[in-house]
N, C-alpha and C positions, 0 to 999 in steps of 0.2 A: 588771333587770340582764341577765337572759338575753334578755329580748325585743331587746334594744339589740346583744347581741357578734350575735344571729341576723340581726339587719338590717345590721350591719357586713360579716357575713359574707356573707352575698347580696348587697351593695353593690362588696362587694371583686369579687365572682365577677362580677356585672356588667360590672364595669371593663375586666378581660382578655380584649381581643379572641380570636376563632376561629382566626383567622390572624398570629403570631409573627413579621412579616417581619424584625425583625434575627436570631431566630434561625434564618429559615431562608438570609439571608445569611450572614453565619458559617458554617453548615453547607456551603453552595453554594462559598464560597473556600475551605476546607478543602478541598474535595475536588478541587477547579482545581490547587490549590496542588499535593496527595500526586501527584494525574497526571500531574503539570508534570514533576517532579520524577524520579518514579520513571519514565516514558517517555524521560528524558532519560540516565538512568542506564540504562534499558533498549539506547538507539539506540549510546552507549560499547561496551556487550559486546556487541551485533550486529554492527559497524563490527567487534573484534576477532576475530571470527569469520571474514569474509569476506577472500579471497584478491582484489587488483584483477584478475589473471595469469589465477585462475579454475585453477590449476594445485594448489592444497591450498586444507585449508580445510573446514569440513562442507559439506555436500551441499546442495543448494538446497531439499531437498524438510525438511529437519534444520533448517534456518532459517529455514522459512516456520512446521514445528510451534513453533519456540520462541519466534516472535514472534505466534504466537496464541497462544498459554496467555500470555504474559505480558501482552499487551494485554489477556484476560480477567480476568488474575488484577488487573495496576493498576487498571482501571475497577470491577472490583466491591468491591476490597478500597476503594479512596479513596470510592466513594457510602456506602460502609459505615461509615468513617469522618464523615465530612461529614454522614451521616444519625443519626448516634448524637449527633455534637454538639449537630443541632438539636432531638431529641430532651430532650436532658438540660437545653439552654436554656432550652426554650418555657414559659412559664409558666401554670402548668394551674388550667384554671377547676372550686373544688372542686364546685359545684354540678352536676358532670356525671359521670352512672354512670361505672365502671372501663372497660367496654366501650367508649362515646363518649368516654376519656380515652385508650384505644387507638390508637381509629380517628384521631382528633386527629392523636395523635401521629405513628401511621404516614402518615396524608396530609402532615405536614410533611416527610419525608422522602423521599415520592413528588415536593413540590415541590422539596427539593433537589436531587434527581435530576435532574426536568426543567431547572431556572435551569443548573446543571453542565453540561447536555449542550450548552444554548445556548449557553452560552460558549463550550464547547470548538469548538462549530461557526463561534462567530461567528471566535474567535482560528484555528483554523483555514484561515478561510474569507481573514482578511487578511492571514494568513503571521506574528502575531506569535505561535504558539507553534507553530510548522510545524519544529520539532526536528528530528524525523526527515526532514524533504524534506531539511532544510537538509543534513544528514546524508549520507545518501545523494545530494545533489547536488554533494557536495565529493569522496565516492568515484567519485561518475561522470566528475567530470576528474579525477581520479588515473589512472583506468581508461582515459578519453580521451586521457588526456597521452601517459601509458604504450604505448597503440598506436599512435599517431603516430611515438613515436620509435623504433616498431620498423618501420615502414613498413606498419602496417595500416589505418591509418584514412582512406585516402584509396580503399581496392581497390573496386573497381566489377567485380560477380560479372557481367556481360554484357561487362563491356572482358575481362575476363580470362581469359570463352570466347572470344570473339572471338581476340584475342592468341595462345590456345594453336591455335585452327583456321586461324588462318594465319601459323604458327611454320615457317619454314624448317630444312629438317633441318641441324642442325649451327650453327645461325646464332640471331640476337638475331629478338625477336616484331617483324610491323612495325605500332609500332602508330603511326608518324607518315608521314606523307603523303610519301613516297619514289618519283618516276619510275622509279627503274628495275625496283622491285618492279613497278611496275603496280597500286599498292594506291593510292587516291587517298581524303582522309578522306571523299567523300562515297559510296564504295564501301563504307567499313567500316562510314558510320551505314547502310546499305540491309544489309549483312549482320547488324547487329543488331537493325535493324526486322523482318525475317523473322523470326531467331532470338524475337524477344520476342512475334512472332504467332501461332507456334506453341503458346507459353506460352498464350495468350488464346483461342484458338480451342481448342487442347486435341489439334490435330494439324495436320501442316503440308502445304500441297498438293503432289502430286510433283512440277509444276514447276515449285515454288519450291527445292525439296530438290535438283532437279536444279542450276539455275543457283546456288545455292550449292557445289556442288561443281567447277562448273566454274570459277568465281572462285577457289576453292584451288586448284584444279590451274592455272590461270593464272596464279597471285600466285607459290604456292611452290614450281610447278615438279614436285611430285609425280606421280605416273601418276595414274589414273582411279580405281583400286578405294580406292587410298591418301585420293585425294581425297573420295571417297561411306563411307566409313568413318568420316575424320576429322566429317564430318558427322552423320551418326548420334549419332557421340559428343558432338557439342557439342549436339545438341537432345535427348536423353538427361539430362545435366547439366543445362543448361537446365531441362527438367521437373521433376526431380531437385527442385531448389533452391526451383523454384514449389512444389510437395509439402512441402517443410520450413516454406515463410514461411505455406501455411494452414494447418499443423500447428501454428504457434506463433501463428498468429493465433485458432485453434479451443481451445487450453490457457489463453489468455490470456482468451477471452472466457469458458472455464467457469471459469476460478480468481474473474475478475469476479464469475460468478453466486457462488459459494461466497462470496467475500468477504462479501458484500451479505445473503445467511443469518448467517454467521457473527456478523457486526455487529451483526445485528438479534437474535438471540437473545441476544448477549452486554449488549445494554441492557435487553433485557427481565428477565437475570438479574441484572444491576445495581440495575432498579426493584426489584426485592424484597429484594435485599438492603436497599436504602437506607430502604424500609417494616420490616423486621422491626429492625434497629440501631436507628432512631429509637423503633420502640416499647421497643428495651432499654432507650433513655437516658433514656425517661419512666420506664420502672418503675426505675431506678439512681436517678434524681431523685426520684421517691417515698418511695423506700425509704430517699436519704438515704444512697447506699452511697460508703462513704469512701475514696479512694484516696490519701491523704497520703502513705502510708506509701513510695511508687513514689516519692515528690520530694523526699523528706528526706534530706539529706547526711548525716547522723549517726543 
């Protein structure tokens, strides 16, 4: 009789494969599911936070920390979940030491990791869980509307030096093609072709500095010093403005680098969480640990 339950039981142990794929599906949608979720709840109070005006509202650098801690904290806590499920599912072959019923365990929770992240990437990748783009691309025409109707979204920073370097004292900018100023439009693209070679070159030749002042002092009627002043000052601004757009294109590229660590580290701490839950929810499944008591109404 014993010989018979011993071979039943090594027959049983036979049966159950090494690899649980429903429980590591189960495990892998759970945790699609709690990030779905809780990302979506996250993009709500970030979107409350942000001003469109940019005039209140926390700080940029205040809502860049609190949408990384949370995007850490949904991603590791939901593989946590999702890895505990597949864990407590899997059904365990008893002919394998505590040790290889560990390791079992936690590689199915390393696979739910993985199958999780694919998705996220794949859903991602086709926009059907892109929450937050969707998000923040409905604040960006809020923000777009918003400046439009205040008359900002049309300013061009080289028409508006231009305009100001050949601003008649007391009088409207000319920035439309007028005989009697002497400003003709294919004058004003030759003064913002200079102006913008300066930017490129990184200094402008003297006479090209020269024949731009004399073009002010010919348009607007000003004296000479008035005219090589006004100049200065617009290639000034000019550089000015170039200096801000590689300062933000130099912030942009190392927030880039930071991202791409940050991301990477925050999966790496998600695979271990989703390894150690899974080994919880084999030894809770072992051990047979009862949690009825959480789902009873009475």
């Amino acid at each position: 009789m014993n010989s018979v339950q011993t071979a039943n039981v090594v027959d049983g142990a036979a049966s159950v494969p090494h690899v649980d794929w429903s429980a590591i599906f189960a495990g892998a949608l759970l945790a699609s599911a709690i990030g779905f979720i809780l990302m979506t709840f996250g993009s709500g109070l970030g979107l409350s936070l942000v001003d469109p005006f940019g005039k209140e509202g926390a700080s940029p650098v205040l809502i860049a920390a609190m949408v990384g801690l949370w995007t850490a904290w949904v991603v590791v806590s939901s593989f946590m979940a999702g890895g505990y499920l597949a864990g407590r599912m899997r059904r365990r072959a008893f002919d394998a030491s505590e040790h290889e019923v560990d390791v079992r365990d936690g590689s199915h929770g390393l696979v739910v990791w993985a199958m999780g992240v694919l998705i996220a990437g794949y859903l991602a990748a086709s926009g059907i869980a892109n929450v937050t783009g969707a998000v923040a691309s409905s604040a960006g025409s809020v923000v777009s509307a918003s400046a439009s109707a205040i008359g900002e979204s049309s300013a061009d920073p080289m028409a508006l030096v231009t305009d100001s370097l050949m601003r008649k004292d007391g009088s409207q900018s000319t920035s439309e093609d007028n005989s009697s100023t002497g400003m003709s439009s294919q004058t004003r693209e030759e003064v913002a072709r200079l102006l913008a070679s300066s930017v490129a070159s990184g200094d402008i030749k003297p006479e090209d500095q020269a024949y731009l002042a004399s073009v002010v002092e010919r348009v607007t009627g000003v004296g000479a010093e008035e005219a090589e002043k006004r100049v200065s000052t617009a290639i000034s601004t000019v550089e000015e403005s170039a200096q801000k757009a590689k300062s933000v294109a130099e912030s942009a590229r190392k927030s880039g680098i930071l991202f791409t660590f940050l991301a990477a580290a925050i999966l790496i701490i998600s695979a271990v969480a989703a390894w150690w839950s899974a080994t919880l929810g084999g030894k809770h499944r072992d051990e047979a640990i009862d949690f009825s008591h959480l789902t009873r109404w009475k």
